[in-house]
N, C-alpha and C positions, 0 to 999 in steps of 0.2 A: 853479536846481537845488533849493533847499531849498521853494520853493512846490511843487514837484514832490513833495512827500515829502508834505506838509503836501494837496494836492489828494488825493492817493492817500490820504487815510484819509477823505476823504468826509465834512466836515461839516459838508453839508444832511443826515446820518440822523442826528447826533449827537440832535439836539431829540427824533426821533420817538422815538427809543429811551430817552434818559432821559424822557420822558414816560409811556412805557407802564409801565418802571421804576418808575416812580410811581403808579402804577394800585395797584400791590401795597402799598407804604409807607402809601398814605393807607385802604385799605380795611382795612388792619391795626388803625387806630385811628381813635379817635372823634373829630371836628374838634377837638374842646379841647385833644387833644393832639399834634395836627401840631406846631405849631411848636415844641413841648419838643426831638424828634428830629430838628429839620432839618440839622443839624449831619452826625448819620449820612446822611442822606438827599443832602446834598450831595456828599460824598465817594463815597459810593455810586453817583449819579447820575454823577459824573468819572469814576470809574473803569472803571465797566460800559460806559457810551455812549463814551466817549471814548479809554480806554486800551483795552478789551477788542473793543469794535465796532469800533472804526478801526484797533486794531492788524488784527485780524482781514481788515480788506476790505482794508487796506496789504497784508498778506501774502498775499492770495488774488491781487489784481490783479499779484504780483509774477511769479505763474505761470501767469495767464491771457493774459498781454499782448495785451488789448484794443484793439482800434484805434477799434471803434464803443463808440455811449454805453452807458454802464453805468448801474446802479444809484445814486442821487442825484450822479453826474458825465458831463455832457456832454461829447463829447468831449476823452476823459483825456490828460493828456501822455502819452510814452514814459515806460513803465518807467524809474525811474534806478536806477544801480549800487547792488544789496544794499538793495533795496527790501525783499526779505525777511527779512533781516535785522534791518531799521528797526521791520519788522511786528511781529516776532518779540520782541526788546529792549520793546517799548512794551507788548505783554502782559506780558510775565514783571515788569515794573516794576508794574503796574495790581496784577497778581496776588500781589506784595508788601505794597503798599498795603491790598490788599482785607483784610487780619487785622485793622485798624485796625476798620472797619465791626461787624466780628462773625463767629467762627467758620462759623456757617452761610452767612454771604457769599460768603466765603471759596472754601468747599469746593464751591460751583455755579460760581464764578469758575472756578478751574480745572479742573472736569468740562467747562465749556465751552471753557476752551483748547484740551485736548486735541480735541476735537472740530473745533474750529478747522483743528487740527493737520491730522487725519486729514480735513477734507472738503476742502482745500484742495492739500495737500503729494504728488507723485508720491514711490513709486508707490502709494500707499493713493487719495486723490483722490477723494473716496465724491461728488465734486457733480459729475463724471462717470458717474456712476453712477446710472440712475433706479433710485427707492425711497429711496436710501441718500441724495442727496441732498433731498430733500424730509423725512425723518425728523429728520436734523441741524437742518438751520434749524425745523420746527417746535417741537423740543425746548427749540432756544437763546432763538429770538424768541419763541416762544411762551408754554412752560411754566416757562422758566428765569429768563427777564428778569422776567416776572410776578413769580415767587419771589422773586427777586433784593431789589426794591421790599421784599417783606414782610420777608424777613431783616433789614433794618435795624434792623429793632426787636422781630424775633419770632423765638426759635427752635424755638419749637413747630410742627409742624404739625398740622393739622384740617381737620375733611371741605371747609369752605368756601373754604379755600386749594386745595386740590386738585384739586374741582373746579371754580373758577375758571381756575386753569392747564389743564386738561383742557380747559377752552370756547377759549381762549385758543390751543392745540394746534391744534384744528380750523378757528381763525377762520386760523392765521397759513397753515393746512395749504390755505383760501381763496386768499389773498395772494400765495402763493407761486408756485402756474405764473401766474400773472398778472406776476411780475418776469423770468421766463424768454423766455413769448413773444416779448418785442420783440427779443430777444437770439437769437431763435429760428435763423433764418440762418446766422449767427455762429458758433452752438454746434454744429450739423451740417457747419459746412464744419471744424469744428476735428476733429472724428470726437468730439464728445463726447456721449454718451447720456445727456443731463439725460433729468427727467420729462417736458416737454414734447416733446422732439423724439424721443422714443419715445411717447407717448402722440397726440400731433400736437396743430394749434391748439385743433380741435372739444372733443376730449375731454377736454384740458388745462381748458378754461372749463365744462365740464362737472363735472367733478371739484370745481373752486373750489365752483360750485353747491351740489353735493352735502355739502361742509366746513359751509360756509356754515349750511345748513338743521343740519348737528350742532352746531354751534356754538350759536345761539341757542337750539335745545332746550335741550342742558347750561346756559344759564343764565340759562334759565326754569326749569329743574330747581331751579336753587341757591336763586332767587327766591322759589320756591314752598316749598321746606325751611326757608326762613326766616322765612316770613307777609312778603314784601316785596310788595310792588305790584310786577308784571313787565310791566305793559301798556307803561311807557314803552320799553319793549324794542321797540318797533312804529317807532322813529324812525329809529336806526342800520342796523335792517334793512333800512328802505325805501332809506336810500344806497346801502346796496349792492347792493340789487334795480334801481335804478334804473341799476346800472353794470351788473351782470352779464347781466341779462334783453337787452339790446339787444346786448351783448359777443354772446352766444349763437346771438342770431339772425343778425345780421352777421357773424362768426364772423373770418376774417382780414381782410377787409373796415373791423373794426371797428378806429378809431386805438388801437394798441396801449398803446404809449409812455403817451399822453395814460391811456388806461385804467387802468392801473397806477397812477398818480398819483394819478387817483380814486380808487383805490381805499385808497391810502393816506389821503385825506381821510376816507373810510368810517370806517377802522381809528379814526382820532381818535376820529371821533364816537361810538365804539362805546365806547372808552376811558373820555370825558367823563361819559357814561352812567349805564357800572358806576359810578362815582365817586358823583355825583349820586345812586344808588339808595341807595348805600352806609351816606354819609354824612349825607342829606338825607331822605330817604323811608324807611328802616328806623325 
């Protein structure tokens, strides 16, 4: 029962999420001073991926009761009693914690709660909801978690953090029918209007496409405001071109599941990247 509790928070996403977390913490500061902050950065990294994301999918899978695979869990157990609850308790704790980090942690902490709250919870349920669920998670994975990283150690913000999350937005706005599709099925027999199964397979990977191509503008934009070399930007793109382009033309054909995954390797590389231009090439 209690592995039941502990699988429903999902963590295989724990890493990718305090990683991208990280994305923000280290482009905040110059490598000589990473490890002064690590301290904030660790607690931060706990709390965001592991109290806030896992509470979050604990509580979403509490209401979705999935029988097929989800999102970083194969075949989930059953639901156990007051899963939501479990969910619920493990944020409000993370989002206690989070004052510890820094004000500004804090107050994205739970801006993304509530949202939590409202994409997940009947009768609000916005990830029922095409638009409204595809804006939630770009916000939270995207723009938020970016920020997140930086709050550690910065409360200011600046044009380079914002549009960074802005690129971040459109990349996750990529990512995101690409975690529906396989789920696609599923989601229509439940009567749920995600973006994919209103949009359908085609124009679901179409869309990523279109994310895709603003994303890497936005930051070559940022690259370019900076005097940075942005050519190394030709790397991460090509992952994802090399998932998306053949996704597009195979269309549901194309292994879905596997896709996705891919495309989460992408997401890495694109991560690794920003880091590297950041820290290393500016």
């Amino acid at each position: 029962m209690v592995k039941d509790y502990f699988l429903h928070l999902r963590p295989r996403s724990w890493p990718i999420v305090a990683g991208h977390m990280t994305v923000g913490y280290l482009i905040a500061l110059p490598p000589s001073e990473w490890s002064g902050n690590i301290l904030s950065l660790l607690i931060g990294a706990f709390v965001w991926a592991v109290m806030l994301n896992g509470g979050s999918l604990a509580f979403n899978s509490a209401f979705d009761n999935d029988t097929g695979d989800i999102g970083y869990l194969d075949s989930p157990p059953p639901v156990p009693d007051g899963l939501w609850l479990f969910g619920l308790l493990f944020m409000v704790t993370g989002g206690i914690i989070s004052f510890s980090v820094s004000f500004q942690f804090a107050t994205v902490f739970w801006i993304c709660f509530f949202m939590s709250i409202a994409y997940s919870c009947p009768p609000v349920r916005l990830k029922a909801r095409a638009g409204s669920d595809i804006f939630i998670c770009v916000m939270g994975y995207g723009a938020f978690t970016t920020y997140a990283g930086w709050a550690c150690v910065f409360g200011q913000i600046n044009l380079v953090i914002i549009l960074i999350c802005t690129g971040y937005i459109f990349l996750f706005g990529s990512l995101y029918p690409l975690t529906q599709i396989y789920q696609f099925d599923e989601d229509r027999d439940k009567g749920d209007k995600t973006l994919a199964v209103v949009l359908g397979i085609d124009r679901s990977i179409k869309l990523s496409f279109v994310c895709l191509i603003c994303a890497f503008t936005i930051f070559g934009v940022v690259l370019f405001i900076e005097h940075i070399r942005f050519y190394i930007l030709i790397i991460p793109l090509s992952f994802w071109l090399i998932i998306l382009i053949p996704w597009i033309a195979q269309g549901s054909l194309y292994p879905q599941k596997k896709g996705m995954y891919r495309a989460l390797w992408a997401w890495v590389a694109t991560d690794i990247t920003i880091i590297v231009i950041f820290s290393i090439l500016s």
